[in-house]
N, C-alpha and C positions, 0 to 999 in steps of 0.2 A: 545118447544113442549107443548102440549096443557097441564095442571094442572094435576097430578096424573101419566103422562105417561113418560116411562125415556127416556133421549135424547139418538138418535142411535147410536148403537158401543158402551155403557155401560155410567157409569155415571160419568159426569162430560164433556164428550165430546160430542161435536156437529159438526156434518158433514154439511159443506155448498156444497151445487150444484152447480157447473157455466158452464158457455159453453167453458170458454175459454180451449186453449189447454196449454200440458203441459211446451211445450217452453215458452207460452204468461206469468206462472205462474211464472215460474223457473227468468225469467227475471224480475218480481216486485220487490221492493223495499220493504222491512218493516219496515223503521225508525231506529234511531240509539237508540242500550241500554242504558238509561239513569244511570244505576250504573258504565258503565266504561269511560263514558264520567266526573261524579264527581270522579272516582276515580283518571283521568288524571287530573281534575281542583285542587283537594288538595294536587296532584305532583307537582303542578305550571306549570304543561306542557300546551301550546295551543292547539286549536281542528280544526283540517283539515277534513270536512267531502265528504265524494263524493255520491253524487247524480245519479241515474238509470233514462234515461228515459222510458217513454211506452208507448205504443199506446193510441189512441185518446185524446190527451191533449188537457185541455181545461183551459182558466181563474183561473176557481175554483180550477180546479186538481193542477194548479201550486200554488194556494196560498194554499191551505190544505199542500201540501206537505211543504213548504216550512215556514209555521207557527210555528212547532215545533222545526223548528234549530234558529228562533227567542230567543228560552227559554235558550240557550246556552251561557255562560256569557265569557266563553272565548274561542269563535268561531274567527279564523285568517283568515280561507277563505274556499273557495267552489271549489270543483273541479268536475267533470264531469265523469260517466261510461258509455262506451263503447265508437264508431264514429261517435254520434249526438247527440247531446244535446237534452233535453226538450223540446219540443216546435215548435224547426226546421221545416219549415223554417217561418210559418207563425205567432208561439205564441212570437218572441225574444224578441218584446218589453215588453211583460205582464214578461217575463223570467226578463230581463232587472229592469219590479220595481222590480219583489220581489228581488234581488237581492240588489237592493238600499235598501230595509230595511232592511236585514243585518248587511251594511255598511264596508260588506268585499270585497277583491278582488277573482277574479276570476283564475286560475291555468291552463297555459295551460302546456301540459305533452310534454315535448322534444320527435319527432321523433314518435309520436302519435297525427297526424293530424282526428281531430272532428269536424264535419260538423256542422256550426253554432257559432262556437266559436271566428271567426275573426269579424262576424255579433254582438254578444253581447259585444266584446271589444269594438269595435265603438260605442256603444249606452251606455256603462260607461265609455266614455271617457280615452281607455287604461289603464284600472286599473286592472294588470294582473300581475302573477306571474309566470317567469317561472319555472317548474320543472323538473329535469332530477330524474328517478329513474334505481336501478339495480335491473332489473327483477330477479324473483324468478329463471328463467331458466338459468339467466348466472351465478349463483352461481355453478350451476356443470360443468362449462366450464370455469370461472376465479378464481384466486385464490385471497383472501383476498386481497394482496400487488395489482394485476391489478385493481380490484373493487376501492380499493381506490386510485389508479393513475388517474381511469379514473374519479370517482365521482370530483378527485381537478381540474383534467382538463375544465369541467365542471362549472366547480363555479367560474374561473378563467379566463378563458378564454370565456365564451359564454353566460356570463350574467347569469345564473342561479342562483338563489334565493333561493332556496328549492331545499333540495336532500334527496328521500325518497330510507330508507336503511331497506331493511329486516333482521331479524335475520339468522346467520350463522348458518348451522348445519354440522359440519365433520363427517363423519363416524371414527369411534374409539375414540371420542372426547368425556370425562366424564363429565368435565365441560363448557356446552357450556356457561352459563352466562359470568366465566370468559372471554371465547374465545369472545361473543359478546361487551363484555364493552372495551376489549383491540381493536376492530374493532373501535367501536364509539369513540374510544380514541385518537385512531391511524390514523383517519381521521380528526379530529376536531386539534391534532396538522399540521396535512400538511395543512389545510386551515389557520392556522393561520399563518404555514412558508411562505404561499403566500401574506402576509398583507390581508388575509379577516379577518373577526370577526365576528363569528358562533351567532349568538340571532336571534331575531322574526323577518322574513322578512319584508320590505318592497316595495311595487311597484317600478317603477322608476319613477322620476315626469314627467309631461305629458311632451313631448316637438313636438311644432308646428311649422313649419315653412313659417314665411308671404310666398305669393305667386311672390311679387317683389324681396325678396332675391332671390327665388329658382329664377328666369330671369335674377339679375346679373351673377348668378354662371355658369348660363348657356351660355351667352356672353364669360367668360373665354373659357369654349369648342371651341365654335366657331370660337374665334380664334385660338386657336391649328389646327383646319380644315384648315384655311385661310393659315399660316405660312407653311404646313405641303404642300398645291398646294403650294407655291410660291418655299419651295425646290423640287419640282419636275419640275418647272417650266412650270406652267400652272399661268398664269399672267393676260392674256389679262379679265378674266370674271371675274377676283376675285371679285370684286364690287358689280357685280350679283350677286355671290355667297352668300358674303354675307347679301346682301339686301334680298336675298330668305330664306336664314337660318335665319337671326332675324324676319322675318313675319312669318315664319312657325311657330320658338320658338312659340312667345309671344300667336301667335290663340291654338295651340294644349294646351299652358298652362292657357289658359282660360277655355277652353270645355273640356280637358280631363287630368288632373293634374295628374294623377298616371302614367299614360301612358309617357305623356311628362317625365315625370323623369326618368323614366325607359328607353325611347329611348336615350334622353340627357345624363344617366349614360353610357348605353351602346357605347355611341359614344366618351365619354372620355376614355373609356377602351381601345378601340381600335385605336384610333388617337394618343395617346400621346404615345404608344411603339414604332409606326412605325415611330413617328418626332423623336424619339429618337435612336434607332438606322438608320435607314436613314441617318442622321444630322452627326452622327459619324463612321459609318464604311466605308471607302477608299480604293481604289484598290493597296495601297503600305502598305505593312508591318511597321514595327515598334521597338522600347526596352518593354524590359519586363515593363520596369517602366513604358513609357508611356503607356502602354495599360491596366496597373492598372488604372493610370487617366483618359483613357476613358471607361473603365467600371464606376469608381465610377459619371463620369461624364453624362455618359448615364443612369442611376439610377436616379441621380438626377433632368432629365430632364423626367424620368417617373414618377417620385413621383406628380409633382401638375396634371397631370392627375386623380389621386388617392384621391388627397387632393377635387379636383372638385367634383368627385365623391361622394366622400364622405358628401360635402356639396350640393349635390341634393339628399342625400337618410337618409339624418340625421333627421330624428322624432321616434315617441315614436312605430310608425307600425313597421318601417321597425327594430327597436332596438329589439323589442320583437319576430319577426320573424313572425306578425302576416298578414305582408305583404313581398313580396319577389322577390330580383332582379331579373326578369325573363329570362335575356341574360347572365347567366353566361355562358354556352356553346359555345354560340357564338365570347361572349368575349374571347376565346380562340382559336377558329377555324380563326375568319378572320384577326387579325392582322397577322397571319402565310401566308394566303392566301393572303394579299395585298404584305407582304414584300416578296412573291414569285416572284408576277408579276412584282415588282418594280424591285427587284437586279437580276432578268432573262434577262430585259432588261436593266440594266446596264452592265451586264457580256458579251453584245455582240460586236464584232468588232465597233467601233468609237460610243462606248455609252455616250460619253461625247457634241452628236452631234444630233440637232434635237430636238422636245417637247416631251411628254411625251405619246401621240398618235403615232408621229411616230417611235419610238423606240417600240412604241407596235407594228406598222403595221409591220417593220424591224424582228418581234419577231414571228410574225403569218405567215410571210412568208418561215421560216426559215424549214427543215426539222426535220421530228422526230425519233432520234435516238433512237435504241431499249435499250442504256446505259440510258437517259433519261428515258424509258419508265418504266425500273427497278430502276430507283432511285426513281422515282413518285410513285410506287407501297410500296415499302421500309417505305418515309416519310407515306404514308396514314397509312399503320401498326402501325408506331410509333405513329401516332396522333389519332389512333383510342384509342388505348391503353393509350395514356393519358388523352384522356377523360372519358374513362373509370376509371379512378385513381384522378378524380377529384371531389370537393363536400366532404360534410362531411358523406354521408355515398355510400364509394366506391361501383362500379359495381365488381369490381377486389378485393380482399379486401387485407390490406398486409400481408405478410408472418408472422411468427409467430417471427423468425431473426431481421423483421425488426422493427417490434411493438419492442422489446427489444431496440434497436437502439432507436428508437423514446423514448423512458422511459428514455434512459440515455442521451439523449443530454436535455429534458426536465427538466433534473433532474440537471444537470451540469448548465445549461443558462439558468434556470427559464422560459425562452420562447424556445419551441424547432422551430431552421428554419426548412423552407420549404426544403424538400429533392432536388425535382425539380430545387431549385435555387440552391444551393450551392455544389449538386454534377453533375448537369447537365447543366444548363442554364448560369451562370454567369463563370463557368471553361471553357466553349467550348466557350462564348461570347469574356471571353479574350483572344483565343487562336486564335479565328479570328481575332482582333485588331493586334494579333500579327504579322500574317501571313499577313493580308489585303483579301480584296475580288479581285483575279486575276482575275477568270473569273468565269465560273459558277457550276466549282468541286468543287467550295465551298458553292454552295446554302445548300446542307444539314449540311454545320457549321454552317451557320448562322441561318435553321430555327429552329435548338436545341437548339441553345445559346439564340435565342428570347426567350425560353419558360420562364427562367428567370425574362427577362421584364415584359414578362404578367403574370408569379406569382405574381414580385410584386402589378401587379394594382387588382388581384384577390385578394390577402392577404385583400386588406379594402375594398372588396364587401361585407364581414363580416359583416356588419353593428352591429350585437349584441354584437361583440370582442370588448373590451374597446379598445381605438386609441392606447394608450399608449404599447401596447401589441402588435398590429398587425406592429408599428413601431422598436419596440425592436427584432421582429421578422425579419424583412425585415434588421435591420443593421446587426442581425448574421447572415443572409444569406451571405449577400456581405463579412465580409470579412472574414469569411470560405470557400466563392466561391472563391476569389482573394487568399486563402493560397493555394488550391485546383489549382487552373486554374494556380502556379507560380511551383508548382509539375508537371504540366501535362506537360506543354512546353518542357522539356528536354526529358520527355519520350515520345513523340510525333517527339520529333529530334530523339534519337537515334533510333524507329521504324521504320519512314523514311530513316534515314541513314542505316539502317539495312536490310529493304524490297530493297533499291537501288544497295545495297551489293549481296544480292540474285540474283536480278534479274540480275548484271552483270556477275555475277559468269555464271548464267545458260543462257545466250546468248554468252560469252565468250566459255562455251563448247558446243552450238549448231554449235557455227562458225568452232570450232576446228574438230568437226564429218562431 
């Protein structure tokens, strides 16, 4: 104000004018307070800041803002407010230096996807941290013990780095500090009963993978495809086949390498359950024992499916999540869908006879029962619903029973199995070993028991899961499914024995009336 005149609104304050509106205001940034930032430095604690973007950014507006968290002497890293970074989509690289002069990494927040952020990983060469946090909201929906089940699950199993914990507050609770330090306490030990060690994160190292390995790895596919027509007995092209599928590989993983790996993953996912069960399920029944051996044996013949897999999505993108298998879906719907068409037409009169077209023609001519029509309705439910129940964060979500369930086998096996395998997939997979595929009242044993199969090659779509974990995962499936699937058997006989019982009883007295 001009000399002698006092500033408006009384003294000491001054009203600035702008155009902008109040949301444009309410969304700025004002820098971080430099007393509580020294007061966390002389705790020896590190400084995690997060950054607001706003409208019309420019060069300068990113390096003004980003000048003062220069002054910060024990700055860890940057993380990001709201669903677009700074700058998006056209400032990332200017974002990208001031970033480099930092010299910290970058945080991206679990299950809160920011436009921009897979763009500036790339351009710091994946130097990224992930973080999972327990929102403010689920404190009045979990209770401390779930908070901290779910923050170890986290850390343990999904690559996460950082886990940002709000303070507790109970109602009728006097002392909350005690109540928050026995929280941070009582966390920091179950991270350490998992073998982590709680101190200052660090990234993961970058990891690259030449473009000639990812083409060995993907020959292994390949062949699974080639092996997988010759048991079907499609023979005469195989040559072609393969000559087509190694000129495809090699051009798509020239010109479009994300892509290629992504179809290449997807086609192991799917090839290696259907050579595996195909390869082992037989139209004659069997002993319990052996149908242990060919579960564990058809496992094992899904597993380098998975291991392939896993070596065409194994870098530092796909580990951080910042890139993502695009087929998991699929990978679940079409090996069910192949192994329909396949053992539909093995289940028909002289399936042992013929290529594997004409067994289709054989299969298309056939008529369509309205018992077919209700079993096809049946599986589509069931498989709608387990897609719905698949991915880390469910359409369906589980019951409150079984989340319990899930804590205590978590808690008991340090890795909890997959539900789908060990009370669905591998108990009804050995109970069809046991039985055999007659004819085709057994396609819905057998597309249940597949689900199994394709857990496992789903378990190390994970990519961000340490290997070590999604393997320790897959062996208590199997043989809690194989204790499961050796329970079922006799109560699957006396059922049957039991429903056979009935029903002669009640034709015995229709005959009698």
């Amino acid at each position: 104000p001009p000399a002698g005149d006092e500033p408006a609104g009384g003294a000491g304050l001054l009203v600035v004018a702008t155009p902008a509106s109040r949301d444009t205001l309410a969304g700025l940034g004002l820098g971080f307070p430099p007393d509580a930032l020294d007061l966390s430095r002389q705790a020896g604690l590190r400084a995690i800041v997060q950054v607001r973007a706003w409208p019309g950014v420019t060069a300068r507006g990113l390096e003004g803002v980003f000048k003062p968290l220069r002054q910060i002497p024990h700055l860890a890293a940057v993380a990001f407010y709201g669903d677009t970074l700074p700058g998006y989509p056209d400032r990332l690289p200017d974002l990208q230096k001031n970033m480099a002069g930092l010299g910290v990494p970058v945080i991206q927040i679990e299950f809160q996807p920011q436009r921009g952020l897979t763009g500036l990983a790339d351009l710091m060469g994946d130097r990224v941290l992930r973080m999972h946090q327990a929102d403010p909201a689920d404190l009045k929906i979990y209770s401390v013990d779930s908070l901290i089940s779910r923050l170890e699950l986290a850390a343990a199993e999904r690559n996460v780095r950082l886990l940002l914990v709000y303070p507790v507050v109970e109602p009728g609770t006097q002392d909350c500090l005690t109540l928050n330090l026995r929280y941070v306490g009582d966390l920091t030990q179950a991270l350490v009963e998992k073998g982590l060690t709680p101190g200052p994160a660090q990234p993961l190292p970058l990891l690259v993978q030449p473009r000639w390995l990812l083409f060995l790895v993907g020959l292994g596919v390949i062949a699974g495809g080639l092996l997988l027509l010759l048991q079907l007995g499609v023979r005469r092209f195989n040559p072609l086949v393969g000559l087509f599928s190694l000129l495809a590989w090699a051009g798509l993983l020239a010109v479009a390498p994300q892509m290629a790996r992504n179809l290449m993953a997807l086609a192991a996912a799917v090839i290696f359950p259907v050579l595996s069960i195909q390869g082992s399920v037989k139209p004659g029944g069997t002993t319990g024992g052996r149908s242990v051996f060919l579960l564990i044996r058809t496992t094992l013949l899904t597993l380098p499916g998975a291991l392939l897999m896993v070596g065409l999505l194994a870098d530092s993108g796909y580990m951080l999540k910042l890139r993502d298998f695009t087929g998991v879906k699929m990978a679940y719907v079409l090996p069910l869908l192949f192994l329909a068409v396949i053992f539909t037409g093995r289940g028909l009169d002289g399936e042992s006879k013929g290529h594997l077209w004409e067994r289709a023609a054989r299969l298309l001519d056939r008529p369509l029962l309205l018992k077919w029509v209700l079993a096809a309705v049946f599986l589509l439910v069931v498989l709608i619903i387990f897609l719905m129940r698949t991915g880390t964060q469910e359409i369906i979500p589980p019951s409150g029973l079984e989340l319990k369930f899930r804590s205590l086998l978590n808690h008991l096996l340090y890795v909890r199995p997959r539900t789908k395998e060990f009370l669905i997939g591998h108990p009804l997979l050995l109970l069809l070993f046991y039985y055999g595929y007659r004819d085709n009242r057994f396609l819905p044993l057998l597309l249940l028991g597949a689900i199994g199969q394709i857990s496992v090659i789903n378990t190390f779509m994970h990519i961000h899961t340490p290997l070590a974990v999604s393997v320790l995962r897959v062996f208590h499936g199997l043989w809690l499914g194989i204790l499961t699937g050796l329970l079922l058997i006799p109560v699957w006989r006396l059922c049957v024995f039991s429903g056979r019982k009935i029903l002669s009883a009640v034709g015995k007295a229709e005959n009698e009336g």
